[in-house]
C-alpha positions in Angstrom: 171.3 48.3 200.6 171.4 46.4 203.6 175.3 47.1 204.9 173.1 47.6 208.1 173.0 43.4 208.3 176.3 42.9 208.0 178.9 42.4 210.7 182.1 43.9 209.6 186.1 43.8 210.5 188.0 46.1 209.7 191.8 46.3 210.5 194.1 49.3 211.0 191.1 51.2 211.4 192.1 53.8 214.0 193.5 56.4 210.7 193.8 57.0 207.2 191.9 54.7 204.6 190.8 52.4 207.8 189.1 54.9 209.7 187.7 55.7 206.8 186.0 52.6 206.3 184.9 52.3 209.4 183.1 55.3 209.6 181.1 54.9 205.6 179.8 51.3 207.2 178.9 51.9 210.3 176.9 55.3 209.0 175.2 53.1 207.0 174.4 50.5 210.0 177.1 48.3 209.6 178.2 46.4 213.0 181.6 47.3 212.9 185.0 46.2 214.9 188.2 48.0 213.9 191.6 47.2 215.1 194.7 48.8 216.0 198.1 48.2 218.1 197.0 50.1 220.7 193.8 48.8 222.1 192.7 52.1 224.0 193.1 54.1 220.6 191.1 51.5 218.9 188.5 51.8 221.7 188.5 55.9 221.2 188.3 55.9 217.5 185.2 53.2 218.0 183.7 55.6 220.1 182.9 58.3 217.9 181.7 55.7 215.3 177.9 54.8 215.8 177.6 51.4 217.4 181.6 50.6 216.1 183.7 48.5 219.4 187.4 49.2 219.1 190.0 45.8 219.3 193.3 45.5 219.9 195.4 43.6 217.2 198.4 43.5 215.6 198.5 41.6 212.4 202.5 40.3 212.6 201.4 37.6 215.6 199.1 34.6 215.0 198.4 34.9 218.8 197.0 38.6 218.5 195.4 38.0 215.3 193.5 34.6 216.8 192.5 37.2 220.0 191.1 39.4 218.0 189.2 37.5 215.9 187.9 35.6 218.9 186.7 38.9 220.7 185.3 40.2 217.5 183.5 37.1 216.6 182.1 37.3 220.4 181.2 41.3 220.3 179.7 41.1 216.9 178.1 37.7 216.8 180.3 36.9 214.1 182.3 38.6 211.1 180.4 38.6 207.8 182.8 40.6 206.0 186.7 41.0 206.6 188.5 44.4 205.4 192.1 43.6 205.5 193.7 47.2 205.4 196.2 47.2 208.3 199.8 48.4 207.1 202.9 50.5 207.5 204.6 52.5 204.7 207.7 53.4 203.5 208.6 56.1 205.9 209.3 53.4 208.4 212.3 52.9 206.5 213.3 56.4 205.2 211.4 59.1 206.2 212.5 61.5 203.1 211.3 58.5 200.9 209.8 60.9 198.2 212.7 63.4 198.3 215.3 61.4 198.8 214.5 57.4 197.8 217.4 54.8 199.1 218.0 51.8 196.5 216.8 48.4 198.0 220.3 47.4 199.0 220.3 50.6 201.5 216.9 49.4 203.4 217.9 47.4 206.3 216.7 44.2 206.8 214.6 44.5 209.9 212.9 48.0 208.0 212.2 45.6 205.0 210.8 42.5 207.7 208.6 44.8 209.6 207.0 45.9 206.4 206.4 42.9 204.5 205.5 41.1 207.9 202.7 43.5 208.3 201.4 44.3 205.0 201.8 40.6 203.4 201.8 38.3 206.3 199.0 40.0 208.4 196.6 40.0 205.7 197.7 36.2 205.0 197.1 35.8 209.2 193.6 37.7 209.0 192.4 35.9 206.5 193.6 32.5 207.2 191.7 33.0 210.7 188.6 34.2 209.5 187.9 32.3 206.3 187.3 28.8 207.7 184.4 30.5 209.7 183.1 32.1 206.9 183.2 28.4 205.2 181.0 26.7 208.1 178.6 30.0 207.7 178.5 28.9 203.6 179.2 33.0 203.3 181.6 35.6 204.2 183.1 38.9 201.9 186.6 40.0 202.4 188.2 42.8 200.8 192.0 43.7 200.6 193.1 47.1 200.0 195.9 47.4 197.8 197.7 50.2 195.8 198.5 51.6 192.1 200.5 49.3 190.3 203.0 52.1 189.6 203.4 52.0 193.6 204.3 48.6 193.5 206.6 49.7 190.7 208.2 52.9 191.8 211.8 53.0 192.4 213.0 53.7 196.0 209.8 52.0 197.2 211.3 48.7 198.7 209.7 47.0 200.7 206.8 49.0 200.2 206.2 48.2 196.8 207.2 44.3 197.0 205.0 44.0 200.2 202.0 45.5 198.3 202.8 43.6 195.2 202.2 40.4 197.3 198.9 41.3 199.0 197.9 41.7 195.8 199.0 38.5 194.4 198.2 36.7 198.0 193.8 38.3 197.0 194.5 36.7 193.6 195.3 33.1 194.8 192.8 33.8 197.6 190.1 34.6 195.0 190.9 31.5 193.2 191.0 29.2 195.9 187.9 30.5 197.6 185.9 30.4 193.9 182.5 28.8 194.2 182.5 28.7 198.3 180.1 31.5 198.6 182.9 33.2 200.1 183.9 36.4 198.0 187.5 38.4 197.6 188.1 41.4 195.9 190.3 44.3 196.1 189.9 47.9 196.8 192.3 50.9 195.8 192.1 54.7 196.5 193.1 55.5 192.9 195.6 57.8 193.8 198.2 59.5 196.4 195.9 59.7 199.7 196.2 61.8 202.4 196.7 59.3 205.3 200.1 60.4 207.2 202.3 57.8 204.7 203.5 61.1 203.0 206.1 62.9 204.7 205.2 66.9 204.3 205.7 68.5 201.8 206.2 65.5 200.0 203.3 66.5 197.0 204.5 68.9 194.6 202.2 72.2 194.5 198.9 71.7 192.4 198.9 67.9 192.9 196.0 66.7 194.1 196.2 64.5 197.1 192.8 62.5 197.7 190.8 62.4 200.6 190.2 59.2 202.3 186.8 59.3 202.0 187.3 58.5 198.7 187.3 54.7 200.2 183.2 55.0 201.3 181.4 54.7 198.3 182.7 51.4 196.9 183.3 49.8 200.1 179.6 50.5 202.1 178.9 48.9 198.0 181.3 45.7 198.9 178.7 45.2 201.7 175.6 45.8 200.2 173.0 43.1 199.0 174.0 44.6 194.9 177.7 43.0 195.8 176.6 39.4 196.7 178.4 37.2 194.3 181.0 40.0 193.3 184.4 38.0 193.0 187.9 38.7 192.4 187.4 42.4 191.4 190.0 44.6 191.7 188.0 48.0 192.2 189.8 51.9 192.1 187.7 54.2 194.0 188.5 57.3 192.0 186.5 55.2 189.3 184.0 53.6 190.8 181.1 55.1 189.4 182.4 54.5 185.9 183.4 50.6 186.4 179.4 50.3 188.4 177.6 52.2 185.6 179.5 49.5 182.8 178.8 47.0 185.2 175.4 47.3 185.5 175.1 48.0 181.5 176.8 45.1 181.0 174.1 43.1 182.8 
């Protein structure tokens, strides 16, 4: 595989599924950037990843987001792939979410604005300032993480749901509109509850399993690799990965 060519962006990635990430492509040689609010945690997480620079961002502001990519583009020498996985979750709104879910009319507005703004509109404000790049290049990956459908689903889960729900539908319409470009979308999904500080404690009942976030690694270091080129508008669960690559490649 050669990940190690590849220039990579990766935002939100100073914990859970983004760190993750991070850490799976730049082990593999991966130039990596990953983002967060905070600029010096960004810069600390970076620094225990080999050869990773840390960037400050945040995804709801066009001016941040055109910053970042800026400084990125300028660190790295360009952005090859995009991983849009910046978010917030639902205990932003209700922190006893799983014990005690609010119906939607109970969320308050600015909860259910701060939510969608980050996990619809900044992967909308990502992409939208990376892609024309990747169009003058002739190539470019991005991957969007998304969620279980029964997530999107789940009662007492607004705005989380909706604003997952619509990053999914936003890689769709991205997929479709970026088809024969040489530009690639696809989406990635734990398969599962994950342990990334969204759950409140306690929140899993006893004997649950609650997946690691490492679980991400495989099919994203994958995503990057010379085997993905031409991979488009997949939507990929890393609890089954291996399963959907073996009938992939018997399928070829």
């Amino acid at each position: 595989m050669t990940a190690s060519t590849l220039k990579v962006l990766v935002t939100g990635g100073t914990s859970g599924l983004g760190v993750a990430m991070a850490a799976a492509l730049a082990t593999a040689g991966a130039m990596v950037a990953l983002t967060g609010r905070s600029g010096s945690q960004a810069a600390a997480v970076a620094a225990e990843l080999p050869g990773a620079v840390g960037i400050e961002l945040d995804v709801r502001h066009e001016s941040s987001v055109a910053r970042a990519v800026d400084v990125t583009w300028s660190r790295l020498g360009g952005i090859d792939m995009l991983v849009n996985n910046a978010g917030i979750g639902m205990r932003t709104v209700n922190p006893r979410f799983m014990t005690h879910p609010q119906g939607f009319w109970e969320v308050p507005p600015d909860g259910f604005r701060a939510v969608v703004e980050t996990n619809l509109i900044g992967y909308f404000l990502v992409a939208r300032e990376v892609t024309p790049r990747m169009l003058a290049a002739g190539s470019g990956r991005i991957v969007n993480i998304s969620v279980s459908h029964s997530t999107m689903n789940r009662a007492g889960f607004v705005p989380y749901g909706p604003s997952r729900a619509g990053s999914e539908a936003l890689s769709r319409i991205m997929a479709a509109d970026l088809r024969d470009t040489g530009v690639t979308v696809n989406l990635l999904l734990p398969g599962g509850a994950t342990a990334t500080g969204m759950l409140p404690p306690g929140a899993v009942p006893a004997g649950r399993k609650v997946l690691d976030p490492a679980v991400m690694g495989p099919p994203i270091v994958w995503l990057a690799s010379d085997q993905a080129a031409g991979v488009h508008d997949e939507r990929i669960v890393a609890t089954e990965f291996d399963h959907w690559l073996r009938a992939r490649n018997a399928s070829r």
